[in-house]
Structures are given as C-alpha cells and as structure tokens.
C-alpha positions as CSV (number, residue, x, y, z in Angstrom):
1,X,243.2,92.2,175.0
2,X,246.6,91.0,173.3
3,X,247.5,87.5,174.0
4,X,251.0,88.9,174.2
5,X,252.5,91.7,176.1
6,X,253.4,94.9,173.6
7,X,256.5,97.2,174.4
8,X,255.7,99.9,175.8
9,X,253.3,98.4,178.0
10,X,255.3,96.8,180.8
11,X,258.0,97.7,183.2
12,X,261.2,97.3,181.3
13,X,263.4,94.9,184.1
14,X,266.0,93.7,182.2
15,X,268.0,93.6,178.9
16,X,268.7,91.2,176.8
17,X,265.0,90.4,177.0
18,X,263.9,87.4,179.3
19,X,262.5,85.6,175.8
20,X,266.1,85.3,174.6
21,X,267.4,83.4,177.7
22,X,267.4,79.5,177.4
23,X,268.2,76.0,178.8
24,X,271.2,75.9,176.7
25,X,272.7,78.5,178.9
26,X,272.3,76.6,182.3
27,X,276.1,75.5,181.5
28,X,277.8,78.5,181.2
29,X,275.5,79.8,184.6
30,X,276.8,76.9,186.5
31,X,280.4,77.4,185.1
32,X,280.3,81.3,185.8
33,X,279.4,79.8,189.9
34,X,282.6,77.8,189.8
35,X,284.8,81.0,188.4
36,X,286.7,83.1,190.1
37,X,285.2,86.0,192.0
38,X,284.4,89.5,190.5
39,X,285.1,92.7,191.9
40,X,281.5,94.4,191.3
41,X,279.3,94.6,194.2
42,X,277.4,91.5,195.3
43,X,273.5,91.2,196.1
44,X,271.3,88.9,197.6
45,X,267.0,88.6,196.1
46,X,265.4,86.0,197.9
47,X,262.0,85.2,196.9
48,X,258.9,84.5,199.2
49,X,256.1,83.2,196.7
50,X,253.3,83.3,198.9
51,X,250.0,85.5,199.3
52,X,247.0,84.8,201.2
53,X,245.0,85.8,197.5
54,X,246.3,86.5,194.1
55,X,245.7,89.9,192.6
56,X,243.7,90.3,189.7
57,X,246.7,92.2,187.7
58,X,249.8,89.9,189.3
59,X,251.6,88.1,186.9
60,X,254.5,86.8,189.0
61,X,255.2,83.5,190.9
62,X,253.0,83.5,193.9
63,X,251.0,80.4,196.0
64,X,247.9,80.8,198.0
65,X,246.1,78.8,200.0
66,X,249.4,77.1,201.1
67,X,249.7,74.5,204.1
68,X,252.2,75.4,207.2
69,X,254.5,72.4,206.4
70,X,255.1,73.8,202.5
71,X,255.9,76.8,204.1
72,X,258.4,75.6,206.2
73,X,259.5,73.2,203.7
74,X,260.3,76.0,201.2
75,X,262.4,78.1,203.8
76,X,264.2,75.6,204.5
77,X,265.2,75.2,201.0
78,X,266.1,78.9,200.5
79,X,268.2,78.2,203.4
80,X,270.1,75.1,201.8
81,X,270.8,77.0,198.3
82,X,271.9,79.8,200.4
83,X,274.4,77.6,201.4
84,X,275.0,76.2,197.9
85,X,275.8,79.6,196.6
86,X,277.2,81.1,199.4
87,X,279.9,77.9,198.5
88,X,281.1,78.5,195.4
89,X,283.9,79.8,193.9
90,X,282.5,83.0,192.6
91,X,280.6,83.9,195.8
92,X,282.7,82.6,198.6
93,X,284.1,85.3,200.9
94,X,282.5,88.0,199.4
95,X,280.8,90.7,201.3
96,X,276.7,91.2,200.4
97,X,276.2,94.8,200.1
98,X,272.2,94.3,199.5
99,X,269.9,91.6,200.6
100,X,266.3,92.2,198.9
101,X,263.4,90.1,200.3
102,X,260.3,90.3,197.5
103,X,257.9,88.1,196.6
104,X,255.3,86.8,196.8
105,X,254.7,88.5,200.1
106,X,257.5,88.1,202.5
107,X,255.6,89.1,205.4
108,X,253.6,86.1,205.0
109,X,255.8,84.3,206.4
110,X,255.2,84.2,210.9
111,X,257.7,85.3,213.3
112,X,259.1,82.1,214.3
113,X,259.7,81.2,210.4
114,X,261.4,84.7,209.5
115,X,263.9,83.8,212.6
116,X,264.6,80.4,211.1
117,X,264.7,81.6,207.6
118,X,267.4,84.5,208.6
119,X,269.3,82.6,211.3
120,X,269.6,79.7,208.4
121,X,270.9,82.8,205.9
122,X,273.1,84.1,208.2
123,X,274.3,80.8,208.8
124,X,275.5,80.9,204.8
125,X,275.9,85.2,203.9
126,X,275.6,86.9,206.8
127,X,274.4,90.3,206.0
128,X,275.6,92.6,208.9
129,X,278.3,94.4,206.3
130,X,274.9,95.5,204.2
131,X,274.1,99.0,203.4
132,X,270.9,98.0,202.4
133,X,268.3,95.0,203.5
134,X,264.7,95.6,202.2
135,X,261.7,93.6,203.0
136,X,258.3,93.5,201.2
137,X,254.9,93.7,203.1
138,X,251.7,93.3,202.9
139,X,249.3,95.5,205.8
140,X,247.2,92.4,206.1
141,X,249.8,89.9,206.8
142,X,251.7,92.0,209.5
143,X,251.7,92.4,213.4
144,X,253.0,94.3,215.8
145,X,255.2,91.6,217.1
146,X,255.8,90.8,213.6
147,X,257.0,94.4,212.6
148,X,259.1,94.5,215.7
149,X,261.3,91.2,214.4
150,X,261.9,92.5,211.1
151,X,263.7,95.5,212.9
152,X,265.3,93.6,215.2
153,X,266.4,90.8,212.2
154,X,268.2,93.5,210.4
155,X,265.6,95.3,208.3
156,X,267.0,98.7,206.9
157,X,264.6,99.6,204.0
158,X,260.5,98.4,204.7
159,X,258.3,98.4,202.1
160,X,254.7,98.4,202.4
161,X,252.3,97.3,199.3
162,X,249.7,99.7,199.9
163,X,248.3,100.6,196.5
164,X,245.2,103.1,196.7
165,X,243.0,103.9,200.6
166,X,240.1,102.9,198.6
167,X,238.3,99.6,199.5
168,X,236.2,99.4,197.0
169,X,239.3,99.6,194.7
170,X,241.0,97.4,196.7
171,X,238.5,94.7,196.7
172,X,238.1,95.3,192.9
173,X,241.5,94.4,192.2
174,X,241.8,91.1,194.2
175,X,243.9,92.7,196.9
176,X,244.0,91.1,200.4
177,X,244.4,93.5,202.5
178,X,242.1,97.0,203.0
179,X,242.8,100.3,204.3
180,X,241.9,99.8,208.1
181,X,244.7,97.7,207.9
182,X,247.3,99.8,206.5
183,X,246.2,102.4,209.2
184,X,246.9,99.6,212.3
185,X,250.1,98.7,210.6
186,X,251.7,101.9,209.7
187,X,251.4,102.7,213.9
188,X,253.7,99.4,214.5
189,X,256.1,100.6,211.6
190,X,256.6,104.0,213.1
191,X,256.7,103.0,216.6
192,X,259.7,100.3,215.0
193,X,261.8,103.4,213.5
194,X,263.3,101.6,210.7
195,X,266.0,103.5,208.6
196,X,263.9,103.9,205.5
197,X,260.1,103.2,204.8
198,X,258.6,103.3,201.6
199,X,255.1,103.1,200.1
200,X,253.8,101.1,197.4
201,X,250.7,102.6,195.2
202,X,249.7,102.2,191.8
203,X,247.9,104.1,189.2
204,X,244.9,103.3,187.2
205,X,244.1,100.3,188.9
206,X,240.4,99.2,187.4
207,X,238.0,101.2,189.5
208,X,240.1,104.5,189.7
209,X,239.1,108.3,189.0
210,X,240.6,111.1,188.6
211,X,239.1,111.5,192.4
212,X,239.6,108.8,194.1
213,X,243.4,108.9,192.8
214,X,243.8,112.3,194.1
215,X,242.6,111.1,197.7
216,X,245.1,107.9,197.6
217,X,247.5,110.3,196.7
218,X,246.7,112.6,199.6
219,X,246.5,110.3,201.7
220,X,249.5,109.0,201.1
221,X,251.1,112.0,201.5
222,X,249.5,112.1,205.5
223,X,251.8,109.3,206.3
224,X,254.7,110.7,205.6
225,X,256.4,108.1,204.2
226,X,260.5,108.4,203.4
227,X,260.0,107.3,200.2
228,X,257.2,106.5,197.8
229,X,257.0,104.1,194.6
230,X,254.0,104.5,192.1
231,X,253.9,102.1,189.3
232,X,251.4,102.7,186.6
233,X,248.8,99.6,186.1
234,X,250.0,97.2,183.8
235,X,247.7,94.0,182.4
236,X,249.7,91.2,180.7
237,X,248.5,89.3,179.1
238,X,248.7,85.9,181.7
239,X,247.0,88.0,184.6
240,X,243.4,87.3,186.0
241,X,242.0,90.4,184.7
242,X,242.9,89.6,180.9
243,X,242.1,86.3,181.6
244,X,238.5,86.9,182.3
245,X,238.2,89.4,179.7
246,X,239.5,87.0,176.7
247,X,236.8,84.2,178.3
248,X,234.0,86.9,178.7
249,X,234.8,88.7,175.7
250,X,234.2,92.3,177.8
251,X,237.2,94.3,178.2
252,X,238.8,95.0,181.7
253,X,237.8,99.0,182.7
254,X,240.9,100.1,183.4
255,X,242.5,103.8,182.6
256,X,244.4,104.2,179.2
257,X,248.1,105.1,179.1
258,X,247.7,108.8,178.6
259,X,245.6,109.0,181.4
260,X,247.5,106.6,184.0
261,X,250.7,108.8,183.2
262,X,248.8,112.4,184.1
263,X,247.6,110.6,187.1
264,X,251.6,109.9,188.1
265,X,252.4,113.5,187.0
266,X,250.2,115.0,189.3
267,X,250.7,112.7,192.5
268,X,254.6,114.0,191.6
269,X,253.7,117.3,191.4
270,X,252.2,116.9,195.0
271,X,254.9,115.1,196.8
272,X,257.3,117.5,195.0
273,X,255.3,120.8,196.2
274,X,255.4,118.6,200.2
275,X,259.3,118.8,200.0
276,X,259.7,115.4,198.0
277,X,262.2,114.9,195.2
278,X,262.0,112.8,192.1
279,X,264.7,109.8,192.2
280,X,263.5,107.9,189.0
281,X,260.2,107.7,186.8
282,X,257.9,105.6,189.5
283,X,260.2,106.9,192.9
284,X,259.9,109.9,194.8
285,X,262.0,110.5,197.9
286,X,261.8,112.6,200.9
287,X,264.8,112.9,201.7
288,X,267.8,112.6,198.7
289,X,270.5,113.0,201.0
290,X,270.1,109.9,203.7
291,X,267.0,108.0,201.7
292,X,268.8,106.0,199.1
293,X,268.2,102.7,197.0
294,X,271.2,100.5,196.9
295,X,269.4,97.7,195.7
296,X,268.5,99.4,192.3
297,X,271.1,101.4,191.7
298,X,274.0,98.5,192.6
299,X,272.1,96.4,190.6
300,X,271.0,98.7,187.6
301,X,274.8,99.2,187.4
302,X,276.2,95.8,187.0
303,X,276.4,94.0,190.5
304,X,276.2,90.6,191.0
305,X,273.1,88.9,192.2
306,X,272.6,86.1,193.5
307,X,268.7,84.5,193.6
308,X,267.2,82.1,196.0
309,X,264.0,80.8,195.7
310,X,261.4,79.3,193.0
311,X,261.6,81.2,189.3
312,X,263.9,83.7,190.9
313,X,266.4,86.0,188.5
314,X,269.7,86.5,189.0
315,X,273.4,87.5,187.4
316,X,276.9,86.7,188.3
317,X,279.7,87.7,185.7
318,X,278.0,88.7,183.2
319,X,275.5,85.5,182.9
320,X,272.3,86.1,183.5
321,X,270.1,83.4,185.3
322,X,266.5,82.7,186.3
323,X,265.7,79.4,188.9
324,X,263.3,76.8,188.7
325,X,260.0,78.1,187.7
326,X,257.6,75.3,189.2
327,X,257.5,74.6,192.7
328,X,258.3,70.6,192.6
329,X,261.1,71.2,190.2
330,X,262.5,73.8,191.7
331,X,262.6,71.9,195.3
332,X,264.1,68.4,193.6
333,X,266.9,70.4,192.7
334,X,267.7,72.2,196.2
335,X,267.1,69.0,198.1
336,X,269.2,67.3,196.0
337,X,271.9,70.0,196.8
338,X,271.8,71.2,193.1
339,X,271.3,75.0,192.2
340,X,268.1,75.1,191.1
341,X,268.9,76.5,187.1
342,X,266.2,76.7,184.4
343,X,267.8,78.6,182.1
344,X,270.0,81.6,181.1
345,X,272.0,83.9,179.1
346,X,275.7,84.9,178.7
347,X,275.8,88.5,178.0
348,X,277.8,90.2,175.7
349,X,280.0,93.1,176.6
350,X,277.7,95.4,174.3
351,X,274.7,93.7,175.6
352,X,275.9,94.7,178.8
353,X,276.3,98.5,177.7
354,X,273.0,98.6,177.1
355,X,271.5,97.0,180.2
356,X,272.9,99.5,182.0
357,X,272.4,101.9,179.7
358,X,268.6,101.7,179.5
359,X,267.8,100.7,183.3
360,X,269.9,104.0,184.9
361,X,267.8,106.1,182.0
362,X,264.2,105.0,183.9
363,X,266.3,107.6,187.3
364,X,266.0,110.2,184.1
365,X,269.6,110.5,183.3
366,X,272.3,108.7,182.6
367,X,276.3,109.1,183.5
368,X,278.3,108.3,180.0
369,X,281.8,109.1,181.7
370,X,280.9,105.9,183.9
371,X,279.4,104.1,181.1
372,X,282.6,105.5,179.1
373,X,285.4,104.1,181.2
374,X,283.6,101.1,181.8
375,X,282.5,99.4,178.3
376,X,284.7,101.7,176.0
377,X,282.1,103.5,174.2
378,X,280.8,106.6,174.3
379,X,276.5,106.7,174.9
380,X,276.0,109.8,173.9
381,X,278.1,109.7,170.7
382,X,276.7,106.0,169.9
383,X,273.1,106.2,170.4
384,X,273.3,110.3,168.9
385,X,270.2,109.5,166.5
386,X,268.4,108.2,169.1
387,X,269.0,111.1,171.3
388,X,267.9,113.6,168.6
389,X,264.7,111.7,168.0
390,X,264.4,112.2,172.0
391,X,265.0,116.0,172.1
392,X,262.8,116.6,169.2
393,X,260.0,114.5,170.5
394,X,259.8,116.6,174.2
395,X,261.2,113.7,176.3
396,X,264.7,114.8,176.8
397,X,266.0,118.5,177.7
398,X,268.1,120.2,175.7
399,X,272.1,118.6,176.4
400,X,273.4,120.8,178.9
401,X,276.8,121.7,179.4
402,X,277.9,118.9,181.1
403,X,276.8,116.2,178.4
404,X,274.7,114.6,180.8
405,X,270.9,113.1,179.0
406,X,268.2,114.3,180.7
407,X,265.1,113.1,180.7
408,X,261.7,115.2,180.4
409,X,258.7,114.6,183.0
410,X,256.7,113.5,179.7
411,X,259.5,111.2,179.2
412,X,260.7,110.2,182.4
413,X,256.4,109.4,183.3
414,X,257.1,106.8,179.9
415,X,260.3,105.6,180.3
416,X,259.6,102.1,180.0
417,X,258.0,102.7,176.4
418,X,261.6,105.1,175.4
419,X,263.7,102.7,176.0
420,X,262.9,99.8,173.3
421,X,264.7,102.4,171.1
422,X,268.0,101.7,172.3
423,X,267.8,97.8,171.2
424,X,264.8,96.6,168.8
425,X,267.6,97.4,166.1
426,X,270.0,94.5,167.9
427,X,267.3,91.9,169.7
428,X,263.9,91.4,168.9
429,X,261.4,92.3,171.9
C-alpha cells in the first residue's frame, strides 16, 4: 500500500490539481465574490457530511455518530452561507441552473430538517428556474414519507448509493445499508416518479468475483433504473482499508486494475445489449434523449459553482475554492457571517483549457470547435503528440471526418489514468 495516491489510480475531478491550491489564494477567492457577475452558467453543491458508518474505502469528509442538535446546527449554517453567497456581487441575481446535494449522505438528514434546510435555501437561491436538482441517498437512511418530500421539495435527478446486492460484500466494505433495503426503498422511489433516477454501484469492491459482480450487475439491470453510474474501486491512501493494511502489514484483497476495468466492460456490454447507451466512462443511460446530467456537463464546461458546507469545492471566475475543511473552523467562520475559505487557486486561461479539456474527454470525446472559440487554441492541433500516442496505443479511434477525438472502450474504461498526459509536462501531479 502507497502512502500516497499514484495517477492513474483515482478519479481525475479537477485540474490544476487540488495539491497546488493554497491559503495564499483565499484573497483573490474572496475578491472574485465581490466582482462583477459572469455570464457562464451558475451551480449550487451543498454538502451533507454525515453517515450513520464510514465506509472502509471513503476518503471524503463525513461524521458519524453525530448528535440531533449538530445536525441542526450545521443546516442552519449552510443556510446562513447561502445567504452570504447568494449576496455578493458575483452571485447576486443570478439564476441557478443546477443545485447538487452530495455528501456525506444527504438523506440522512429527517423530513422536518430537509424542509428547514430547503425553505432556508430558497429563502437565499431559490431553485425553481433549475433544469437540474440532484440528491444523494443512502437505502438505509430513507422512508417512504421521506422519499415523498424530496419529490415534493423539488428533487429532479435521485440518486441512490447502491453499490453491489451482495450483503456479504456490503458488510465487508463498511456499508450501512444492505440489499433488503434497497428493495423497500426502490418501491417508494418509483411510486414518487421523479424525473430521473440513477443507480450508484461499484466495481471490485474487496469481496467481489467475477460472479457475484455479474449478479449485482443483473440485478441492477431488474430495476430499471434511468441511468446507472459504476465507479471502479479506488483505495487511497487515507481510507480505512489502507489504513489497516499499513498497521497489519497484510494487504487489502481487492481486484487489480485490469480486472476492475473488464468487470465495467462487461456490465456495459449488458446495459448496452438492454437498450442502454454509454454517456461517459463510469455513466450509462437509458434513455439519451430526456435522461441528461446538467450538473457534470455545466460544470465540466466552465460553470460557476458555488459550495456550501464543511471542505466543500467550488469555482467562480476562474478561481477555484475549497471551504473549511474541519468542522469547528468551518462553523466559526459561517456564524461569524464570514465565507468559510481555506484556500484556493486562480486559474490561468490555459489552465482552464485544460480543465475542460481533460474532464469532457472522461464522456469519450471531446468538441475542439467549442474548446476553439472559447480559449483560442486548437486541442487537436496542440496536444497532436498526445493524440498519436492515443491512436497508436488502442485508446482512441481513428480521427474521423469530422475531427472529433474519440475515445476507445479500452480507453474510455481508463480514462482517469489517460488523462495525466495532457498536463504532467505543465504541473506536477
């Protein structure tokens, strides 16, 4: 087990890389909130950090264990730097066009605090403009009175953490729910009819065959969901899993690269053969024409975002942000009606080519006459070496006539470990 976290080995979310951003930055972030307004599309992540247990592969910012009052005390600060942002000059009287609740589990949070939470929101943003508003869930943490709020709250786009039907698996990996659950909860998402509904699994979690992979994946497919995500495991190196392993000194079982990505090629292979289609490398969708993603592809193109909540990332013209990352910092701030900065980074124009370059590449393709009018430079004619080593490698197609990148299966199932290639000769990873 690495006590770092190699390329190649994690889901590539940003550019410049998060190691580059500092506390020197939290000036120009506060200065790009008191500029005038942009006219890219504006997004809202708010960020629920709690879980009733932590998974053994979850690296993120979550709480367990967590008393009623902290709860409330938190939402009511999401609410209060809602109002913060929602008030400055960059951000006042703009429209959101997404609204993204993740966590963290979101559904953690009980009926009467999700109607405080989004009456307190709409109170700042409003989001009844929004093509998009996804929520996060957990089976465990839901109810049918529960379920029925979030539709009637405003909920487009549900997403439900599923992961594998296996409960041995499921208990293997730390996860708090298991698959009697997800059964009783999908009847109170169908019954609600919400726009869109996806379904969260991953592959290779430690545990997994070849056959018990092929029945999550079948029985996945039973449900019917409009969408699917499959993520391939990761382990860095701050999870649970690598944790024990480095104290124990015996290595976490879990499925090597090769193996994870054949697993993902033939769960696509499934859903594609069921009437599915391919929308990036971990996203399969049922159907392309009304099933869309607004919140990745506005913001995998350069829209604003604007965070709420603890270690939270966001961007606004061109700075790039993350929040207080511990829980007592991060409420001092709010309560003191400060935004709640850690640190950041102001983006170059050419470091902002390439964010966008390299996160539309993980949907397989990219468009360089967008890319092209936007940022001045030609992606295809600039990165041409790269390209070639691509093609001659087996993860991109031959250029077609239209000049349009494509990626392979084999290359779109790797993405994540391509796209390094774009940027380790300008920023070290």
């Amino acid at each position: 087990m690495a006590e770092t976290t190699e390329p190649g080995s994690y889901f590539v979310a940003n550019y410049p890389p998060f190691q580059r951003w500092n506390n020197e930055a939290v000036p120009a972030v506060l200065a790009a909130f008191d500029s005038p307004p942009t006219d890219v599309p504006l997004g809202l992540y708010l960020h629920i950090p709690f879980c009733r247990k932590r998974c053994k592969f979850c690296y993120f910012r979550v709480y367990t264990d967590v008393a009623a009052a902290d709860v409330e005390r938190y939402s009511q600060a999401l609410a209060t730097e809602a109002r913060l942002a929602a008030g400055s000059p960059a951000v006042t009287g703009r429209t959101l066009q997404y609204v993204y609740f993740g966590g963290g589990t979101p559904s953690f949070l009980s009926v009467r605090q999700l109607e405080r939470l989004v009456a307190g929101l709409h109170d700042s943003f409003g989001w009844d403009a929004a093509e998009e508003v996804t929520f996060e869930c957990e089976p465990g943490t839901l109810s049918e009175p529960k379920v029925q709020a979030l539709r009637r709250l405003g909920v487009t786009r549900l997403s439900l953490g599923v992961e594998n039907f296996d409960d041995a698996i499921l208990e293997a990996n730390g996860r708090a729910h298991l698959s009697a659950e997800i059964a009783r909860a999908w009847e109170w998402i169908r019954a609600a009819d919400f726009p869109s509904v996806n379904v969260d699994l991953i592959a290779g979690m430690v545990g997994e065959t070849t056959e018990s992979w092929q029945r999550t994946v079948e029985k996945a497919l039973e449900l019917e969901p409009d969408s699917v995500t499959i993520y391939q495991m990761e382990l860095p190196f701050n999870t649970v899993f690598v944790k024990d392993s480095t104290a124990g000194g015996e290595p976490t079982p879990v499925a090597d690269w090769p193996a994870k990505r054949a697993w993902v090629d033939w769960a696509f292979n499934r859903f594609c053969a069921a009437g599915y289609a391919v929308s990036s490398g971990y996203t399969l969708v049922k159907d392309s024409q009304r099933v869309q993603f607004r919140y990745r592809d506005m913001l995998w193109e350069g829209s604003d975002l604007i965070a709420l909540g603890v270690a939270s990332f966001g961007h606004l013209s061109g700075v790039h942000y993350q929040n207080k990352t511990h829980w007592d910092d991060y409420l001092a701030d709010v309560e003191a009606g400060r935004l709640p900065v850690q640190r950041g980074l102001a983006a170059s124009p050419r470091e902002r080519l390439i964010r966008e370059l390299v996160l539309s590449l993980k949907r397989g393709s990219i468009d360089p006459s967008r890319l092209l009018a936007k940022f001045g430079v030609d992606p295809v004619a600039e990165w041409g070496t790269v390209w070639n080593e691509l093609a001659a490698q087996g993860f991109l197609e031959p250029l077609a006539g239209d000049g349009v990148p494509r990626l392979t299966r084999r290359g779109l199932l790797q993405v994540d470990s391509l796209l390094p290639r774009f940027f380790e000769q300008e920023s070290t990873v």
